[in-house]
Backbone as JSON, one array per atom type, in Angstrom:
{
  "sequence": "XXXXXXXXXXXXXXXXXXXXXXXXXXXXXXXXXXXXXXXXXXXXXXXXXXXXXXXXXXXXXXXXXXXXXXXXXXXXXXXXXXXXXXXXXXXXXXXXXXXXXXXXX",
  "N": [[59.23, -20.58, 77.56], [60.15, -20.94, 74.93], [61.11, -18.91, 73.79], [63.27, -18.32, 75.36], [64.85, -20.49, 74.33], [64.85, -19.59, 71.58], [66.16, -16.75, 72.04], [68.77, -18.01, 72.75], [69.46, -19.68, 70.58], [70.14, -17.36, 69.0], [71.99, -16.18, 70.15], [74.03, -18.12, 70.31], [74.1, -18.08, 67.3], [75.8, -16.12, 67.15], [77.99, -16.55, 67.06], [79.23, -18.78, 64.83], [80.17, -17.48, 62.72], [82.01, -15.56, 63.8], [83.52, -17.38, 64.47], [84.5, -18.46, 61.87], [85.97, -15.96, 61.27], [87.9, -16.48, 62.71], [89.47, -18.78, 61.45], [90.15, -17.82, 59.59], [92.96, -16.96, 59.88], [96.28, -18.84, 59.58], [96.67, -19.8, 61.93], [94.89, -20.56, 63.65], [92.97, -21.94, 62.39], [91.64, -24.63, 62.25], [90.14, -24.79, 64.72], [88.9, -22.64, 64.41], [87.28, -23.55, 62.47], [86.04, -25.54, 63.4], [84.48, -24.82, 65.95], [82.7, -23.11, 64.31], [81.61, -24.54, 63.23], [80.34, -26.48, 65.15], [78.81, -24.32, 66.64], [76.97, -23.53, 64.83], [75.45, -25.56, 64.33], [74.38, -26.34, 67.19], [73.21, -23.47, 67.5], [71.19, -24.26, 65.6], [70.01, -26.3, 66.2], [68.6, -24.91, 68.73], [67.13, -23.22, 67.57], [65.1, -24.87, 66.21], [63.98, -25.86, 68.65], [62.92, -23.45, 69.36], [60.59, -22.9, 67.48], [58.83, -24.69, 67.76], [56.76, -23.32, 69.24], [56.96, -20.92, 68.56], [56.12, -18.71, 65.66], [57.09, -19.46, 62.6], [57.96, -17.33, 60.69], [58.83, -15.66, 62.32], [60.24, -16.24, 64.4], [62.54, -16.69, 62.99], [63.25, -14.32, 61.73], [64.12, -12.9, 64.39], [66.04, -14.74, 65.37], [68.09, -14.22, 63.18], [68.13, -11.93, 63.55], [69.09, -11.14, 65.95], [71.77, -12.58, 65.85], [72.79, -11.14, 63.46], [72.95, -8.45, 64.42], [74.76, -9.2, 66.6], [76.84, -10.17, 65.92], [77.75, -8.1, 64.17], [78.69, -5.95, 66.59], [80.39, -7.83, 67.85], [82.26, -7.83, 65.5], [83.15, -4.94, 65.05], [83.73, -4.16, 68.11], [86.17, -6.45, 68.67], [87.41, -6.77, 66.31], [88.2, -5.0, 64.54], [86.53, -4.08, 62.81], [85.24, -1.37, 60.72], [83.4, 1.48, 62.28], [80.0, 3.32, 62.11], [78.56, 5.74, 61.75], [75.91, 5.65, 60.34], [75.94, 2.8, 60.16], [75.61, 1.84, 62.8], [73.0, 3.18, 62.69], [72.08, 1.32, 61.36], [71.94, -1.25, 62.28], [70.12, -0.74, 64.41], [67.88, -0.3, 63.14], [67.27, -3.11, 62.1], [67.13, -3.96, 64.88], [64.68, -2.9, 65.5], [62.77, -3.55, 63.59], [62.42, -6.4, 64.11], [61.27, -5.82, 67.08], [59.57, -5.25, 66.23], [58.14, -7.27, 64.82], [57.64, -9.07, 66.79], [55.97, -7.53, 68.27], [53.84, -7.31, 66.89], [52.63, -9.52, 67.15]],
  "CA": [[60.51, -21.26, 77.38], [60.9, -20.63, 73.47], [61.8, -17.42, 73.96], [64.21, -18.41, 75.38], [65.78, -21.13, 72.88], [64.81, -18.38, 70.57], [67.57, -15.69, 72.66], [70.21, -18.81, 73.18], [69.35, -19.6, 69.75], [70.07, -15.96, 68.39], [73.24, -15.73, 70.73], [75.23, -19.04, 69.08], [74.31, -17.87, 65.81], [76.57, -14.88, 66.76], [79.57, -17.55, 67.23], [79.82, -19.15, 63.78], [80.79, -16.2, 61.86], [83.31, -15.39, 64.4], [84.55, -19.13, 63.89], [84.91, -18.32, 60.63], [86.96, -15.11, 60.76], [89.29, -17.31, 63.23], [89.91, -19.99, 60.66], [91.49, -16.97, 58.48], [94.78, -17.34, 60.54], [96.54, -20.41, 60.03], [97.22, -20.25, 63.38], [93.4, -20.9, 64.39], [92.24, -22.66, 61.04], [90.78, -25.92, 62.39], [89.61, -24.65, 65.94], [87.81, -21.79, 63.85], [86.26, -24.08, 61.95], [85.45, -26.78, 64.49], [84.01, -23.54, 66.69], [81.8, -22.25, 63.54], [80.57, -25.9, 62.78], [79.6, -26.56, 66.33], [78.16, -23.44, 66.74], [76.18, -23.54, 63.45], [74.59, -27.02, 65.13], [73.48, -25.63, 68.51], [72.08, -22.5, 67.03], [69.79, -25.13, 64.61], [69.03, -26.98, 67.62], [67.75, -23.76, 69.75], [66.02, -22.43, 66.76], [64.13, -25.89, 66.33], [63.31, -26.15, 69.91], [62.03, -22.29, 69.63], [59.91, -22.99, 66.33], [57.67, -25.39, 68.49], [55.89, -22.24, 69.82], [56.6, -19.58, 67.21], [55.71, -18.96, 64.34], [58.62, -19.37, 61.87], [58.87, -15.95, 60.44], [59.13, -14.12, 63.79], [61.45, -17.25, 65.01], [63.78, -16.58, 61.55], [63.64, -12.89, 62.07], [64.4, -12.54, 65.78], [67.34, -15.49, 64.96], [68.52, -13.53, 62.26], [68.29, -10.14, 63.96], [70.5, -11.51, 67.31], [73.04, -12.59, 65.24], [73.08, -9.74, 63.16], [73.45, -7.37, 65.52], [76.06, -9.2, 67.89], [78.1, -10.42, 64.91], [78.12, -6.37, 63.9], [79.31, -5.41, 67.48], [81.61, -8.45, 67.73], [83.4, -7.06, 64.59], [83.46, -3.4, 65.57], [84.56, -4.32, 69.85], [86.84, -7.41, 69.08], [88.22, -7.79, 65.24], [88.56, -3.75, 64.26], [85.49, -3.39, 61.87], [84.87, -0.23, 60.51], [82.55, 1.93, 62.61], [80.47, 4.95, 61.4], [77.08, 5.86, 62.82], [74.78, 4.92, 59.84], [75.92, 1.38, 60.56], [75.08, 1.72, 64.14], [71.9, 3.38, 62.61], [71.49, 0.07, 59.96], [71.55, -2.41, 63.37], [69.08, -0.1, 65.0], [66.95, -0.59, 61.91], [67.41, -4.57, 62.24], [66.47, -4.55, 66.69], [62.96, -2.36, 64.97], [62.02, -4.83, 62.77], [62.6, -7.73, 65.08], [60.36, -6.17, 67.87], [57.65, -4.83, 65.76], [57.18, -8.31, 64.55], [57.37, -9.37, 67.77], [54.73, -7.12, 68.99], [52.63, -7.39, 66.26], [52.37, -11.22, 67.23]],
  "C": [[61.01, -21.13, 75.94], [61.42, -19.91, 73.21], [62.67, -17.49, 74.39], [65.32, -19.02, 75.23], [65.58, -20.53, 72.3], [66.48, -17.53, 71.01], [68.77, -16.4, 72.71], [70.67, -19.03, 72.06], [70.41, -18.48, 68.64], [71.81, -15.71, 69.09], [74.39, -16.4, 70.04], [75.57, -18.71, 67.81], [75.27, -16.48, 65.78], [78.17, -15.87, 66.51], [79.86, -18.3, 65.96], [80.14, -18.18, 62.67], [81.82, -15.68, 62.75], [84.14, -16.74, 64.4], [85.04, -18.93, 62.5], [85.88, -17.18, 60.39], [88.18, -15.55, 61.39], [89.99, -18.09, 62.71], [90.55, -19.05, 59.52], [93.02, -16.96, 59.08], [95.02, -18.73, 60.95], [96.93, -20.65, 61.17], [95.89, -20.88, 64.47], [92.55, -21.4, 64.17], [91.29, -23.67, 61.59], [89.88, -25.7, 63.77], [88.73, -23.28, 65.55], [86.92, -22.31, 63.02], [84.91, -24.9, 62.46], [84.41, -25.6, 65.38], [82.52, -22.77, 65.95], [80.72, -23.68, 63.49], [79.85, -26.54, 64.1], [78.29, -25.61, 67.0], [76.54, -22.92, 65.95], [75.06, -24.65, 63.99], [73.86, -26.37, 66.03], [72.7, -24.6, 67.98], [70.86, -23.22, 66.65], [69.08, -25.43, 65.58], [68.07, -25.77, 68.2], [66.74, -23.14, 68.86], [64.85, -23.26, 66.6], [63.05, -26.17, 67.23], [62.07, -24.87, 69.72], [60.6, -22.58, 68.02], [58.93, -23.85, 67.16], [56.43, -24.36, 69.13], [56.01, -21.01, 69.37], [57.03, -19.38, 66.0], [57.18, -18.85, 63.44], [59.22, -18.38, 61.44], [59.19, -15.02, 61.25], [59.89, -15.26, 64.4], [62.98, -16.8, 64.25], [64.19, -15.45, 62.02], [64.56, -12.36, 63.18], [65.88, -13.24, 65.52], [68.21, -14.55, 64.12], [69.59, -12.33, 62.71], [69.6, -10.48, 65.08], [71.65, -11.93, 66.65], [73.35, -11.9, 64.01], [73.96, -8.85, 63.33], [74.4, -7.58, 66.24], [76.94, -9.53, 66.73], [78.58, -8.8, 64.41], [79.28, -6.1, 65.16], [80.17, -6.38, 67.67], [82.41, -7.7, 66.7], [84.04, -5.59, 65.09], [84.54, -3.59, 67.37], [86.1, -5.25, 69.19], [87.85, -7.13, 67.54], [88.54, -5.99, 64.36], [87.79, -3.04, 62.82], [85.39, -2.23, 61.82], [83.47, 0.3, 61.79], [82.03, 3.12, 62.43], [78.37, 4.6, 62.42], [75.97, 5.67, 61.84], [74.72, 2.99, 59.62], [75.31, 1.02, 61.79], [73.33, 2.08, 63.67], [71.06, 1.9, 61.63], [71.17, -1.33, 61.37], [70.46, -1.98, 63.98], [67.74, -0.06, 64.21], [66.64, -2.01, 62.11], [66.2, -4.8, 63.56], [64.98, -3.72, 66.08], [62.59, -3.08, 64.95], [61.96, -6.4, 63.13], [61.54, -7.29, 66.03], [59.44, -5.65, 67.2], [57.36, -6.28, 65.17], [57.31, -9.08, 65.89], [56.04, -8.7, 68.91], [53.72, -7.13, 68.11], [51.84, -9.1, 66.44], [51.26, -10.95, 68.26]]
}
């Protein structure tokens, strides 16, 4: 079950950095904020829950890495981030180093 407040964890934390690039248009300011600061909460929560059954630096990491990586491809799909293929190769570097400390566990 941590694993998977770990993954729900890792998924919210993609949503307050997209709250935050919504609160750049005053047209979305307070519902991008409200969105990042809610978001920012639940993540804590799921990461908390997942820290009960692993270890903190492969909890941090994995957290880290999922919102990373989806905050990358959010930018690139949704908000018109640059895309070049040693970026795609710099996230692919990230999902590594997330399951090798996950398999080294």
């Amino acid at each position: 079950m941590s694993w998977i407040y770990l993954v729900v964890a890792g998924i919210l934390e993609i949503g307050w950095p997209v709250g935050l690039k919504l609160a750049q248009s005053p047209a979305t300011r307070w519902q991008g904020i409200a969105m990042a600061v809610l978001l920012m909460a639940a993540s804590g929560v799921f990461l908390w829950l997942a820290q009960r059954q692993i270890p903190i630096g492969t909890a941090y990491a994995v957290w880290t890495g999922i919102g990373a990586s989806g905050t990358f491809l959010v930018g690139v799909l949704f908000f018109g981030d640059p895309s070049s293929l040693m970026r795609y190769l710099g996230v692919l570097l990230i999902i590594a180093g997330v399951v090798t400390l996950k398999l080294a566990h």
